[in-house]
C-alpha positions, 0 to 999 in steps of 0.5 A: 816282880823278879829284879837283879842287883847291878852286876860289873861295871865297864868303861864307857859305852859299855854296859856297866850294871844291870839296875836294880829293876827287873822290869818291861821292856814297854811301861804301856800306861794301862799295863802296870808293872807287876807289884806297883803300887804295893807296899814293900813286904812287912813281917808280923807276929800274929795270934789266932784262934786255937788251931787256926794255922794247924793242930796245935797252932795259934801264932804265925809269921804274916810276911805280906807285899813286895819284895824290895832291897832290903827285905832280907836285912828287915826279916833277920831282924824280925827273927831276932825279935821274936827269939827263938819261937818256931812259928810257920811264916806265911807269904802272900807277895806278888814277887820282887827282888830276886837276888833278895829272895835267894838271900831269905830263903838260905836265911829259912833254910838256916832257921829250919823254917817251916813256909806256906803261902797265905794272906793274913787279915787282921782284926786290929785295922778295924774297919780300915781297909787290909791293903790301906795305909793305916794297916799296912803300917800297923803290920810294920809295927812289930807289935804281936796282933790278931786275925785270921789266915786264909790260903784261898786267893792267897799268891806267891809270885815271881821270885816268891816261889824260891824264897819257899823252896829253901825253907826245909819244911814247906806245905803249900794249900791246894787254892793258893796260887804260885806263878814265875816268870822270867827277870828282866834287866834294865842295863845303865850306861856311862861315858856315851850312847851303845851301839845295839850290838853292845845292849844285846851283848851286855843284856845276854852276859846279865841274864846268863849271871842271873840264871847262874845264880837262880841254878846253883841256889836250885842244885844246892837244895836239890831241888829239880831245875825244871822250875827254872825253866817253866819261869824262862818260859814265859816274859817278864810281861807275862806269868805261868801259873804253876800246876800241883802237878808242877809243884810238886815235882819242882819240889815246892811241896811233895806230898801225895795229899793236901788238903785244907782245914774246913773254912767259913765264908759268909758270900751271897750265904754262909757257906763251909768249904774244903779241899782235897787233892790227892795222887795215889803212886803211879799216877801223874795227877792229881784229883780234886775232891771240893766238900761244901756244907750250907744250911737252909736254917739253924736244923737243916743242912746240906753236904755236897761232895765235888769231884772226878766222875767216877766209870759208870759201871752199874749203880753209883751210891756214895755215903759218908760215916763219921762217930754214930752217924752213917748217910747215903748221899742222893743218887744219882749224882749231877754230872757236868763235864768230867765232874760229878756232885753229890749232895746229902741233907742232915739235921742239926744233930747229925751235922753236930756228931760229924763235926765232933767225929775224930774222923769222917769217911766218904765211902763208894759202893758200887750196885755190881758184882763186877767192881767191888766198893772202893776203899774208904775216903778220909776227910779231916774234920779240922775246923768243922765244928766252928763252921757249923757253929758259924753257919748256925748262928748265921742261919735263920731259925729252925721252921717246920717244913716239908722238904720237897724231894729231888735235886740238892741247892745248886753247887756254889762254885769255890774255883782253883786258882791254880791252872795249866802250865802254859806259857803266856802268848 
């Protein structure tokens, strides 16, 4: 939820300042206003396992919840506790006060902070729900904690996105989910009643003070005032959902390629998941490539790579390399749409000598004279080896079976949460 500090005051009958909410203009009781009911966002010091925020990172800054009026004074004295440790920091707010956010982000800026978006759980609330009362106040505690941080179903909303455009270094997962929205002000005023002339007046004067503020804090990051734009887009009410496209030209990450460390999550089944997006120079957009690794017991897996379908021309053939192992994926691949999938299975030593491999490749070869085998497709084996160790242990025990041949285990679906930029009806 974006909010504005008050701006001038007036004599009577005149606007005096815009409240301290940002808020709709209709509360209809089944439409709460956005981060009601949200604790004010808290900042944690917490400890993982080895390389659980990134090649040699362990520790991180949890900043988790709604962004109130006194957020920026509470993260200054956050860190200042923590010395002078260079930790990533990582949001999962759904929005708040706007001229806070603005005053975070030069504060990131000045500590050459590095911003992502992630939410947090923690090992220290037990069986205590993550958003409940006792752990909320166990994240406000100052004390150094334990968990694990996940970018999937994580957000930054609302004036979020600007507190992670000033941070210098700023890396934004391909599953979380950044949305804006324009502010809206709720106008106070003394020594009578406005007429309606006088409420439209004082409300254009406060929304031209907050765009003001919202450009200049752009410019002077020389960042593309475009994402200024898309939030006025849309109504307070509503929210835009920002493509990576978007991302990356509004300057809130610029990389050409993204891609999440391997992840495990026990769903209906154990399951391995990660993914990639890229854009080659020239190109508009970017591709999504998902890889998804599940096991039928502890000595049979299956690999399945989700993607763009590639042209038809000739013979399709996609195979993966990592360390001494080389396998073909099944062809041809399921086809859905515009999306092609392709699955391969490995036997517990193969899918353990690709986990230890320094690299894994996927490589397309086509059965035609006309198109040449396109270049290799690296994929970061980072956190592999302890999904497969999760799914093994999960898994049920090894069993002599006969695989039947044919189609792979259905695709489950790991959706992106990121969609068209459209503004909001």
């Amino acid at each position: 939820m974006l909010q504005q500090r008050p701006a001038v005051e007036a004599r009577p009958a005149t606007p005096v300042k815009p409240g301290a909410e940002l808020k709709p203009a209709r509360r209809p009781a089944k439409s709460p206003t956005p981060g009601a009911g949200i604790a004010p966002i808290s900042f944690a010091l917490v400890k993982g396992t080895p390389d659980s925020c990134g090649p040699g990172c362990d520790s991180w800054i949890a900043a988790e919840g709604k962004i109130d009026g006194g957020a920026a004074a509470r993260l200054r004295k956050f860190m200042k506790q923590i010395g002078d440790r260079k930790l990533p920091i990582y949001f999962n707010s759904p929005g708040g006060n706007l001229e806070q956010a603005l005053a975070m982000g030069n504060f990131l800026r000045e500590k050459k902070a590095a911003a992502r978006v992630g939410r947090t759980t923690l090992r220290d609330c037990g069986f205590e729900p993550q958003e409940g009362e006792a752990c909320t106040k166990l994240k406000s505690s100052g004390r150094e904690l334990h968990g694990e941080v996940w970018t999937r179903g994580a957000m930054c909303n609302s004036a979020c996105p600007y507190i992670i455009l000033g941070a210098p270094s700023r890396e934004l997962a391909p599953d979380v989910t950044l949305a804006v929205h324009s502010p809206r002000v709720i106008l106070n005023f003394t020594g009578g009643v406005p007429t309606r002339e006088m409420r439209a007046q004082a409300m254009q004067r406060a929304m031209e003070r907050s765009d003001k503020m919202v450009l200049d804090y752009i410019t002077k990051l020389g960042a593309d005032p475009g994402l200024l734009t898309a939030a006025r887009s849309v109504p307070f009410e509503g929210m835009r959902v920002l493509t990576r496209e978007e991302i990356a030209r509004f300057a809130l990450d610029r990389r050409e390629r993204v891609e999440t460390p391997w992840m495990f999550e026990a769903a209906s089944r154990g399951i391995g998941y990660k993914t990639i997006l890229t854009r080659k120079d020239g190109e508009a957009t970017f591709r999504t490539t998902r890889v998804q690794l599940v096991c039928f017991d502890q000595d049979r897996f299956e690999l399945d790579v989700e993607r763009k379908a590639m042209p038809s021309i000739g013979a399709a053939a996609l195979s993966i390399a990592g360390g001494d192992v080389r396998l073909n994926f099944l062809s041809p691949p399921r086809r859905v749409g515009e999306r092609e999938s392709w699955g391969v299975l490995l036997n517990a030593g193969q899918m353990k000598t690709l986990a230890a491999a320094s690299g894994i490749e996927l490589s397309d070869a086509l059965a035609t004279a006309a198109r040449p085998g396109l270049a290799a497709f690296p994929v970061a084996s980072e956190g592999l080896q302890n999904v497969v160790k999760r799914l093994t242990d999960t898994c049920p025990p090894s069993r002599v079976v006969v695989h039947p041949p044919g189609a792979p285990v259905p695709w489950i679906q790991i959706p992106s949460p990121q969609a068209s930029a459209q503004p909001a009806n």
